[in-house]
Every structure is written in structure tokens, then in C-alpha cells.
C-alpha positions in Angstrom: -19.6 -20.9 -35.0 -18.9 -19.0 -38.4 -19.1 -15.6 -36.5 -15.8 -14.5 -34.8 -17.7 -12.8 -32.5 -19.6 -16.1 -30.6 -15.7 -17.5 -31.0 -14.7 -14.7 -29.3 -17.2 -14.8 -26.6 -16.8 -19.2 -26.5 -13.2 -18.5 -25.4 -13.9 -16.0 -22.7 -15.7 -18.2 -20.7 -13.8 -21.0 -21.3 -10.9 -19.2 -20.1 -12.1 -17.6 -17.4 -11.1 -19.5 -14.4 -13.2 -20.5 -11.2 -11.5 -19.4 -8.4 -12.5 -21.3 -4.8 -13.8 -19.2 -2.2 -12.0 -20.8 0.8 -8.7 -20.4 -0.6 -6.0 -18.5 1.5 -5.1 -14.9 0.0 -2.5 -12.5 0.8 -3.0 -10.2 3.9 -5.1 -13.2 5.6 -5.0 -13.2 9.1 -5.5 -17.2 10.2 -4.9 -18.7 13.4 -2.5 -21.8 14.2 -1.8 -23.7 17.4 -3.5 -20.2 19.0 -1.0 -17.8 17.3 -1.9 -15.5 15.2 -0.5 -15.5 11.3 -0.2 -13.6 8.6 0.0 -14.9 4.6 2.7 -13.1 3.0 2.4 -15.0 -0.8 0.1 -17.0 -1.8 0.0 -19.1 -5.1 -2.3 -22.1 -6.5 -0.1 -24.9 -4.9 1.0 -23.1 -1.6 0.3 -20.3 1.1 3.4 -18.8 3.3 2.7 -18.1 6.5 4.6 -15.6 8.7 4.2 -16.4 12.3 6.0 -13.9 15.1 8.2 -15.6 17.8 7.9 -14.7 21.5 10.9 -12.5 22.3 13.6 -14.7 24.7 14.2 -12.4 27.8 17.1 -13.1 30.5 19.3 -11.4 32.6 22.7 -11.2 32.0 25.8 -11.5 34.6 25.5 -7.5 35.3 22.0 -7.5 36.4 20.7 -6.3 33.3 17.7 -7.4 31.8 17.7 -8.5 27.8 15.2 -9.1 25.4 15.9 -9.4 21.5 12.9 -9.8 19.2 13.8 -12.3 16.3 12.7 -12.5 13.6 9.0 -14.3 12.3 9.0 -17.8 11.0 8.0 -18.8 7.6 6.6 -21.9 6.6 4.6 -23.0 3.3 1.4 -24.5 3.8 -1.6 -25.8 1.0 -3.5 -23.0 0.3 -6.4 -25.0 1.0 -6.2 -25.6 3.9 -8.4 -25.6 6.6 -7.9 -22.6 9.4 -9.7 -20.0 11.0 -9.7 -16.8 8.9 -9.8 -13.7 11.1 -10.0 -11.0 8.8 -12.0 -12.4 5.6 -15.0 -10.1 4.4 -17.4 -10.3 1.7 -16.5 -7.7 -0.7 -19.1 -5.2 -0.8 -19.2 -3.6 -4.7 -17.3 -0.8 -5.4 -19.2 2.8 -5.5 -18.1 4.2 -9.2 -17.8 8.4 -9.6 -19.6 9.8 -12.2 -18.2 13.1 -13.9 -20.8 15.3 -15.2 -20.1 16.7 -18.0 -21.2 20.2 -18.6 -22.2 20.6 -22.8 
């Protein structure tokens, strides 16, 4: 390799990285224990997860019925794992615009 140009082009697939198909991405939808979750970061050694809790609803001493929402739980899971992914297409190519150019 004497040229610069097959160093060049050695390097870029050496550095190009594989990247799994199965992993978890952001904006997932997965399910666990039947609930329905959403994965707010994800990184290559773990996924969070943001899970909504059923509001608590009782009535208080005046005959008044309460409910307060709180707020989602986070937890941190591989993001290899194995769930259900709800909302995972195959990406379809992107349609490029071509400009004509008048001469």
C-alpha cells in the first residue's frame, strides 16, 4: 500500500463500525410485563426505558374525588435485549430532489 489513496480507503472500512440490527434505539416503543414503553437514550452498553404509572385515584374526607398523575419510571436496561418492538420499520430510501438547472 504505497498509494495514500488505498490507505485511505483501508481505513474507511476498517473504521466503519457494524451496527446490530436488533439493538434498541431511541423513540422505540417495546412492551414489558404488558405496558407499553418508550426508550428515551440509548447507548452501546444501556437502553432507558420510560414507563407511565397508573394514576392513584381516592376520595378524600369531603367527598371529593382525586387523581394525581405521577410521574414515569426510568430504568436502564441492555440494549440488547430481548422485547417486543412495536414501532420498528424497515427504512425505506430516502427520495433525493433534483434542481434543474436552467443554462
Amino acid at each position: 500500500m504505497k498509494n495514500p489513496r488505498e490507505h485511505a480507503q483501508l481505513f474507511g472500512v476498517i473504521q466503519r463500525q457494524i451496527r446490530p440490527q436488533f439493538r434498541l434505539r431511541v423513540n422505540d416503543i417495546v412492551r414489558i410485563s404488558g405496558k407499553l414503553c418508550r426508550v428515551i437514550r440509548a447507548t452501546e452498553s444501556t437502553a432507558v426505558i420510560m414507563m407511565n404509572q397508573p394514576p392513584p385515584e381516592f376520595t378524600t374526607l369531603f367527598d371529593k374525588h382525586v387523581r394525581f398523575q405521577p410521574a414515569p419510571a426510568r430504568f436502564r436496561i441492555s440494549p440488547n435485549s430481548e422485547l417486543e418492538i412495536l414501532n420498528r420499520n424497515p427504512r425505506e430510501p430516502k427520495k433525493r430532489k433534483y434542481e434543474r438547472r436552467m443554462a
